[in-house]
C-alpha positions in Angstrom: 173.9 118.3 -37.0 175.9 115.2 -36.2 174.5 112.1 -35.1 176.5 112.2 -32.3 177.4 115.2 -30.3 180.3 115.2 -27.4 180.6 117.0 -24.8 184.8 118.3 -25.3 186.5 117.9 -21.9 187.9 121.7 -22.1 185.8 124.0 -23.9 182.4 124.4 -25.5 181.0 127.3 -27.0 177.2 127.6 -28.0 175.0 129.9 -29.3 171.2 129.7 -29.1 168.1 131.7 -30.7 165.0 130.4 -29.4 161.3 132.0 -28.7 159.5 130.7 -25.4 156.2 130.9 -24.1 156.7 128.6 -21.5 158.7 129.7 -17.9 160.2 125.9 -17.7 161.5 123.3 -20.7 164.9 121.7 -22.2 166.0 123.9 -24.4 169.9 121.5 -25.4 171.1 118.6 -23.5 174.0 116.7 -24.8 175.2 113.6 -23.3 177.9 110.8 -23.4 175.8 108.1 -21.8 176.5 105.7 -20.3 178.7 108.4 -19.1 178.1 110.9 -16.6 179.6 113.9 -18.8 176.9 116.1 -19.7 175.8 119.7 -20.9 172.3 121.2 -20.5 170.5 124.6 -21.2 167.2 124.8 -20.1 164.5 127.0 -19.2 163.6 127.1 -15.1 160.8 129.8 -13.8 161.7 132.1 -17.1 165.8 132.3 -16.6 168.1 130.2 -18.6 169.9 127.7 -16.5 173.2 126.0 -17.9 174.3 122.4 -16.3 177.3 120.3 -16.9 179.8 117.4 -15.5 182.7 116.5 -17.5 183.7 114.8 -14.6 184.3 116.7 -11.8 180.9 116.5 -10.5 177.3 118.3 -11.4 177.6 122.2 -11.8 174.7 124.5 -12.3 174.0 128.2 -13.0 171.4 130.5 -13.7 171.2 133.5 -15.8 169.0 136.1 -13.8 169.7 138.9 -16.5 166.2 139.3 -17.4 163.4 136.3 -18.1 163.1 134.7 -21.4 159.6 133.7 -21.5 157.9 136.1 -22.9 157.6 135.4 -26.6 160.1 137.3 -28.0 162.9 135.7 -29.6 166.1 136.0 -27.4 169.8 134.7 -28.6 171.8 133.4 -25.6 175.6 132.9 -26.0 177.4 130.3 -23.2 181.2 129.7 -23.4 182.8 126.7 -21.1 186.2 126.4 -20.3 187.3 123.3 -18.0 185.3 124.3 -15.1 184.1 128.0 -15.7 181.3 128.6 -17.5 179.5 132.5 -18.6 177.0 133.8 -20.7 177.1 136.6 -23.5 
């Protein structure tokens, strides 16, 4: 992994595999500080929750799909283009 990771002002796509036993945690945040660009994925009551500004203000979603917290591992996919954002 690079020291440094940047949030690209058009696109991201991600791909996590993680296991949880816990309903709520950070599972990625990447941030440009002192900027206000950022990207997160975390955990919130057992659904995934994706965050992000590259400028255009704070956006937030939440994956209600099925919760995550059960210990089983689960591979989440999130693709960002400018201002949309989905999972798969």
């Amino acid at each position: 992994m690079p020291d440094r990771c940047r949030i690209n002002g058009f696109h991201n796509d991600i791909e996590l595999k993680f296991k949880a036993t816990s309903g709520d945690g950070q599972l990625l945040w990447i941030s440009d500080e002192p900027s206000i660009e950022f990207l997160s994925v975390q955990l919130k009551h057992g659904f995934i929750e994706l965050g992000y500004n590259v400028g255009g203000g704070d956006l937030w979603m939440t994956w209600r799909r099925y919760r995550v917290d059960d210990s089983a591992w689960h591979v989440i996919g999130i693709k960002r283009f400018v201002w949309n954002a989905e999972f798969h």
